[in-house]
C-alpha positions in Angstrom: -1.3 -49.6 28.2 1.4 -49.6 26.0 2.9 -45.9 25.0 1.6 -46.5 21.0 -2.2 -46.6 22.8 -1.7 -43.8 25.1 -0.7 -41.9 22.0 -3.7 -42.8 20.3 -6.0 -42.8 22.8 -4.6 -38.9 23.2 -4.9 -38.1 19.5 -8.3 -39.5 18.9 -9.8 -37.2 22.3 -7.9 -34.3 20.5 -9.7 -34.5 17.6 -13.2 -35.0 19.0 -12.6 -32.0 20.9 -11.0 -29.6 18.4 -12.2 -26.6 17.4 -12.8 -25.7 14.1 -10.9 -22.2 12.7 -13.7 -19.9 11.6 -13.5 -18.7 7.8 -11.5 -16.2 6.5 -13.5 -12.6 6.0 -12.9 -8.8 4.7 -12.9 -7.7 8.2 -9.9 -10.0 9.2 -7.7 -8.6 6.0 -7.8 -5.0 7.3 -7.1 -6.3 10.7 -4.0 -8.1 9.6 -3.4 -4.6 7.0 -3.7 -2.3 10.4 -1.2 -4.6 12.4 1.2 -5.0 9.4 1.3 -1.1 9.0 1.7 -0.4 12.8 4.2 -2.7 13.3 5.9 -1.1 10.4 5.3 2.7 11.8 6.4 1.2 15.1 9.7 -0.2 14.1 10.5 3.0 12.4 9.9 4.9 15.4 11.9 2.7 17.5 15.2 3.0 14.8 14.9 6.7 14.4 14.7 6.7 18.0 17.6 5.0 19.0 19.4 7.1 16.3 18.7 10.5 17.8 19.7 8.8 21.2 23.0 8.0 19.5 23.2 11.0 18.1 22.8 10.7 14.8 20.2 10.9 13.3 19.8 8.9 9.7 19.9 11.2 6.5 18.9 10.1 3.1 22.1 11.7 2.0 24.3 12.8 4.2 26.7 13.7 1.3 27.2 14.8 -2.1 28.2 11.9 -4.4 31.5 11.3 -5.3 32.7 12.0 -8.8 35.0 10.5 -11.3 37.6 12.9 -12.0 40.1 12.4 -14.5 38.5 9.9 -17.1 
């Protein structure tokens, strides 16, 4: 068999034995909501983390803003 009929042969076995993705439900959009908001609290713990480690940890503002003087 040539390599063009070996690919076909392959594609048309694949297909006959697919299987089909189940529908989309409400339970699978607060799965993906819960792993989207851990992943999220997780890679905050893990910066703040490694900032303390460093020592120094992150501050909103760590100073006063500068001001124009003179205008």
């Amino acid at each position: 068999m040539s390599i063009l009929e070996i690919a076909l042969a392959s594609q048309i076995w694949a297909r006959r034995h697919e299987k089909r993705q189940p529908e989309f439900t409400e339970s699978d959009g607060w799965k993906i909501f819960l792993r989207v908001a851990f992943s999220f609290v997780a890679f905050t713990l893990l910066i703040a983390g490694l900032n303390v480690a460093a020592g120094r940890p992150q501050m909103l503002a760590q100073s006063s803003a500068p001001v124009a003087a003179g205008r």
